[in-house]
mmCIF file as Biopython writes it, N, C-alpha, C and O atoms, coordinates in Angstrom:
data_model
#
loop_
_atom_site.group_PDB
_atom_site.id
_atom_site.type_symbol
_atom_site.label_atom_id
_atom_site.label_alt_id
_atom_site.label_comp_id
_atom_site.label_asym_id
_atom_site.label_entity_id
_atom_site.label_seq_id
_atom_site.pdbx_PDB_ins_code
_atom_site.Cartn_x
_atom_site.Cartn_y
_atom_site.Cartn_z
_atom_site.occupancy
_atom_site.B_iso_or_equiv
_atom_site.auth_seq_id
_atom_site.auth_asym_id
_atom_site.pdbx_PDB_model_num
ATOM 1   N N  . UNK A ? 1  ? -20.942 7.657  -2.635 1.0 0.0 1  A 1 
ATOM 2   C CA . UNK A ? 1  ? -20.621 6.431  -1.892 1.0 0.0 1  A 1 
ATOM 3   C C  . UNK A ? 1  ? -19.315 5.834  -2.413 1.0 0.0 1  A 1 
ATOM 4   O O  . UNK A ? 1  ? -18.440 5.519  -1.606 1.0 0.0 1  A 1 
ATOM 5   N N  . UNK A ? 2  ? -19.152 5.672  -3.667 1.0 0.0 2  A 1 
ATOM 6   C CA . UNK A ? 2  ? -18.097 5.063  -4.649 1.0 0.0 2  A 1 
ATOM 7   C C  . UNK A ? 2  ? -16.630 5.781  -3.607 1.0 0.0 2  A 1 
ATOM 8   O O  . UNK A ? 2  ? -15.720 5.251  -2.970 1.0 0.0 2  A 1 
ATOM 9   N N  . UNK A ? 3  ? -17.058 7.308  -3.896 1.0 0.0 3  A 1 
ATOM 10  C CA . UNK A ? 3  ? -15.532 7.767  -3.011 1.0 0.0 3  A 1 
ATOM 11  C C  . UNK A ? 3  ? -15.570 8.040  -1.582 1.0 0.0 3  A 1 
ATOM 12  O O  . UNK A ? 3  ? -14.880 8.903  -1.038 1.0 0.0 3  A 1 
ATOM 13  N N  . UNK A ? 4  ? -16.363 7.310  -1.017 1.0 0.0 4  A 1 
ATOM 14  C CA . UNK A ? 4  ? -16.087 7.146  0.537  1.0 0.0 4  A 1 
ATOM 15  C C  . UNK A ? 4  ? -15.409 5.965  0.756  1.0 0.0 4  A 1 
ATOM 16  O O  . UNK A ? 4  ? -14.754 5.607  1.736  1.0 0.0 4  A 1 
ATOM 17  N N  . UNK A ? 5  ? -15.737 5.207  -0.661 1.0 0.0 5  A 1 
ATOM 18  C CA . UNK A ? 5  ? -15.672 3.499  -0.094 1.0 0.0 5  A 1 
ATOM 19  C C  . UNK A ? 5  ? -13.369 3.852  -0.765 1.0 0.0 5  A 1 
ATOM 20  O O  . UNK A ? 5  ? -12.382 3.439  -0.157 1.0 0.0 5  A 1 
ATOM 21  N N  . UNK A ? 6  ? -13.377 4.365  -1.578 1.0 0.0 6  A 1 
ATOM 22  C CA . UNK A ? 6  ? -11.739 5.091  -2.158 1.0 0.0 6  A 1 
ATOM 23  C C  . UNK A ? 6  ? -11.446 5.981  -1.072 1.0 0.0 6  A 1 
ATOM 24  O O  . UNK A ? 6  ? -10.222 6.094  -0.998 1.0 0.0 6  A 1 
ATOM 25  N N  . UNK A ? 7  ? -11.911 6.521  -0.378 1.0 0.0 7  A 1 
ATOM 26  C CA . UNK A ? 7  ? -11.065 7.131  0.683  1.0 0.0 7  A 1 
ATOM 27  C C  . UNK A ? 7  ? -11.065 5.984  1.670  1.0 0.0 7  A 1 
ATOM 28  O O  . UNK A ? 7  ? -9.923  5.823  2.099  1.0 0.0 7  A 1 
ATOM 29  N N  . UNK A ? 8  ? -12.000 5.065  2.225  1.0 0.0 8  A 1 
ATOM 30  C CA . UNK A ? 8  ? -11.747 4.712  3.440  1.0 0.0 8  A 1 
ATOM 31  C C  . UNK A ? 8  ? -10.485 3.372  2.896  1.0 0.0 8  A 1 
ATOM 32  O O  . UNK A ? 8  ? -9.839  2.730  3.724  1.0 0.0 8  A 1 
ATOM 33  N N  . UNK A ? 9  ? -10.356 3.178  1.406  1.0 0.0 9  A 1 
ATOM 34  C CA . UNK A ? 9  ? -9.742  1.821  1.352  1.0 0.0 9  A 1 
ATOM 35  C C  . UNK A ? 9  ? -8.176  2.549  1.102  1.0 0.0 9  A 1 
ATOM 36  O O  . UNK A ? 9  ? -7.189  1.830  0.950  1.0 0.0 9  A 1 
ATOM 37  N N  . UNK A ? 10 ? -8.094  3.832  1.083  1.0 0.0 10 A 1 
ATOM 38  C CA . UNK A ? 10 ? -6.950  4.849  1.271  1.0 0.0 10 A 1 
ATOM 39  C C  . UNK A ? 10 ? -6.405  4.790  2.490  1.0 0.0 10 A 1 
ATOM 40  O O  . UNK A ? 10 ? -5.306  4.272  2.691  1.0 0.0 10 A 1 
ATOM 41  N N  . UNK A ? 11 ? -7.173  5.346  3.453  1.0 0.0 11 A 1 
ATOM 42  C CA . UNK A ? 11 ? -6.812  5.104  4.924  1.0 0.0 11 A 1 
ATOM 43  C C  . UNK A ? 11 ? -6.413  3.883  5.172  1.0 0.0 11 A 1 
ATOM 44  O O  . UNK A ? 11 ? -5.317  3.687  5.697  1.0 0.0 11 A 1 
ATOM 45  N N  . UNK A ? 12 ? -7.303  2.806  4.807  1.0 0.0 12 A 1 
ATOM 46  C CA . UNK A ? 12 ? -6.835  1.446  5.281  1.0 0.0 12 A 1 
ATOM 47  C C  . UNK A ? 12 ? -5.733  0.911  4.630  1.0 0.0 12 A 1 
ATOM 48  O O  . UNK A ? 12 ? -5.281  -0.127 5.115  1.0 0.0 12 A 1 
ATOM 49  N N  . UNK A ? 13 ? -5.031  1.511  3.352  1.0 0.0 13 A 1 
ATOM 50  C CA . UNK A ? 13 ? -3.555  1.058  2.926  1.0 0.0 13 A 1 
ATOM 51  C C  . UNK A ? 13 ? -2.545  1.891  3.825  1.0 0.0 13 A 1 
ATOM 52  O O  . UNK A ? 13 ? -1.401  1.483  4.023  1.0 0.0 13 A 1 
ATOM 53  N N  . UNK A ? 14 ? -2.974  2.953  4.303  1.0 0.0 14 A 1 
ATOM 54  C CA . UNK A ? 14 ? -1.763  3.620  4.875  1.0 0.0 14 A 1 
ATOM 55  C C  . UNK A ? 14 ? -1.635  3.493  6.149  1.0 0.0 14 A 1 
ATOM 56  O O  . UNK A ? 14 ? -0.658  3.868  6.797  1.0 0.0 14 A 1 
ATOM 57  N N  . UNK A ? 15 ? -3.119  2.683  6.795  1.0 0.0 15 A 1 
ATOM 58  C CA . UNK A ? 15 ? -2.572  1.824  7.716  1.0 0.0 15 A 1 
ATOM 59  C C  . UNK A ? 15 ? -1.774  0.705  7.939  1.0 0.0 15 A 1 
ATOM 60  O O  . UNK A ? 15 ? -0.842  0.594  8.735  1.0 0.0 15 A 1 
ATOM 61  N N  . UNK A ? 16 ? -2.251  -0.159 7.118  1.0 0.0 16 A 1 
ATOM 62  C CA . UNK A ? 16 ? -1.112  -0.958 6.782  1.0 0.0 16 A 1 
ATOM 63  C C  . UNK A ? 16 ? 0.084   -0.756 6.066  1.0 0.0 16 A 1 
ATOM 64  O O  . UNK A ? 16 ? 0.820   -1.677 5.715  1.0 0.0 16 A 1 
ATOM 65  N N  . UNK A ? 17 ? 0.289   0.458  5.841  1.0 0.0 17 A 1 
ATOM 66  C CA . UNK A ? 17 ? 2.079   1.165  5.418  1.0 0.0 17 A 1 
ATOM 67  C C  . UNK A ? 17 ? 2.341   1.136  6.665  1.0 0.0 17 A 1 
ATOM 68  O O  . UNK A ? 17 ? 2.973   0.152  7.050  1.0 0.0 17 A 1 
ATOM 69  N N  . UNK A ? 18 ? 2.062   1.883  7.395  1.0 0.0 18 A 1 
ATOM 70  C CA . UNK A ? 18 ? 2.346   1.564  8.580  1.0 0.0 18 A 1 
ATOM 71  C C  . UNK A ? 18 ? 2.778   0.570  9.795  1.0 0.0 18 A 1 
ATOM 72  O O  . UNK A ? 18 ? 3.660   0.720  10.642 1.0 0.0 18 A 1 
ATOM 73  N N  . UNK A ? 19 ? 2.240   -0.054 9.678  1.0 0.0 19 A 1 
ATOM 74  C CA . UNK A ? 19 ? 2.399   -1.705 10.295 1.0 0.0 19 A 1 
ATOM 75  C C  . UNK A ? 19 ? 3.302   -1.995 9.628  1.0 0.0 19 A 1 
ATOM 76  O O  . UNK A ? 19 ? 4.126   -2.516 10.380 1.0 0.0 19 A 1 
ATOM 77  N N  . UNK A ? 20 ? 3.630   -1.979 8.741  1.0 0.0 20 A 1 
ATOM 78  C CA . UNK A ? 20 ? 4.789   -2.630 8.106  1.0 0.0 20 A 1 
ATOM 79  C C  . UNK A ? 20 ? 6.261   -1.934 8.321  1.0 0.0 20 A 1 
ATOM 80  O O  . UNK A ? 20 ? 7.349   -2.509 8.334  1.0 0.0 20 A 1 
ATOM 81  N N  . UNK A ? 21 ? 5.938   -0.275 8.517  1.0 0.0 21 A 1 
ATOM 82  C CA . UNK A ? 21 ? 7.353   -0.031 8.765  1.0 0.0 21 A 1 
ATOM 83  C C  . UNK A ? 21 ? 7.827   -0.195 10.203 1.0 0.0 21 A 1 
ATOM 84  O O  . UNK A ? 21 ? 9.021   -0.144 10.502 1.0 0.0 21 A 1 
ATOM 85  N N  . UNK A ? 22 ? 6.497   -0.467 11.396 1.0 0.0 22 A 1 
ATOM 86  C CA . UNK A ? 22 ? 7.173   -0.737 12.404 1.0 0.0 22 A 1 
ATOM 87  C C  . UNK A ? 22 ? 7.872   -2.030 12.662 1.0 0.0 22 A 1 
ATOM 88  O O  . UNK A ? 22 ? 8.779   -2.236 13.469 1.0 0.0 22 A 1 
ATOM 89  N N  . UNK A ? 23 ? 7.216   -2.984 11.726 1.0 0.0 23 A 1 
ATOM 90  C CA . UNK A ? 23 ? 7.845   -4.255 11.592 1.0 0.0 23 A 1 
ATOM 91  C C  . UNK A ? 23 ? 8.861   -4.264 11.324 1.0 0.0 23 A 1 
ATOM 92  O O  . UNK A ? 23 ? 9.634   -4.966 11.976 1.0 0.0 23 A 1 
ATOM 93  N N  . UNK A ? 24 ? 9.334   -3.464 10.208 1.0 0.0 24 A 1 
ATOM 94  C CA . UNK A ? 24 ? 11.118  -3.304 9.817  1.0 0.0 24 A 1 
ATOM 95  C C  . UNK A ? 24 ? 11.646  -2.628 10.583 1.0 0.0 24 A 1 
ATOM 96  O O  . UNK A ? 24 ? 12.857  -2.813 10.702 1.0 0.0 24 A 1 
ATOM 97  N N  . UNK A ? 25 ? 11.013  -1.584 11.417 1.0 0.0 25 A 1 
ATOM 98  C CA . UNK A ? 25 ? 12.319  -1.013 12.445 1.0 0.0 25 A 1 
ATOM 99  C C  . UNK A ? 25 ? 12.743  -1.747 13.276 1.0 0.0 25 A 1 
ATOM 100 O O  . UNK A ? 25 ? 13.892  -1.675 13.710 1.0 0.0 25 A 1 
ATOM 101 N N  . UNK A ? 26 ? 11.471  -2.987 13.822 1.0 0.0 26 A 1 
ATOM 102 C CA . UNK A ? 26 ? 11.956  -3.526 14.795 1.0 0.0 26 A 1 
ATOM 103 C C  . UNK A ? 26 ? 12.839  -5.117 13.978 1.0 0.0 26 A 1 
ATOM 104 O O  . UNK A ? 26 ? 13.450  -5.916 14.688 1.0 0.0 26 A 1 
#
């Protein structure tokens, strides 16, 4: 459980990497 809860809070930073670089392109 410990590393589902580290992968999903993985995904959810590189979602928000994301969001952020579309913010700077635009």
């Amino acid at each position: 459980a410990l590393q589902d809860a580290l992968a999903h809070q993985e995904e959810l930073i590189a979602y928000l990497e994301k969001k952020k670089k579309k913010k700077k392109l635009r």
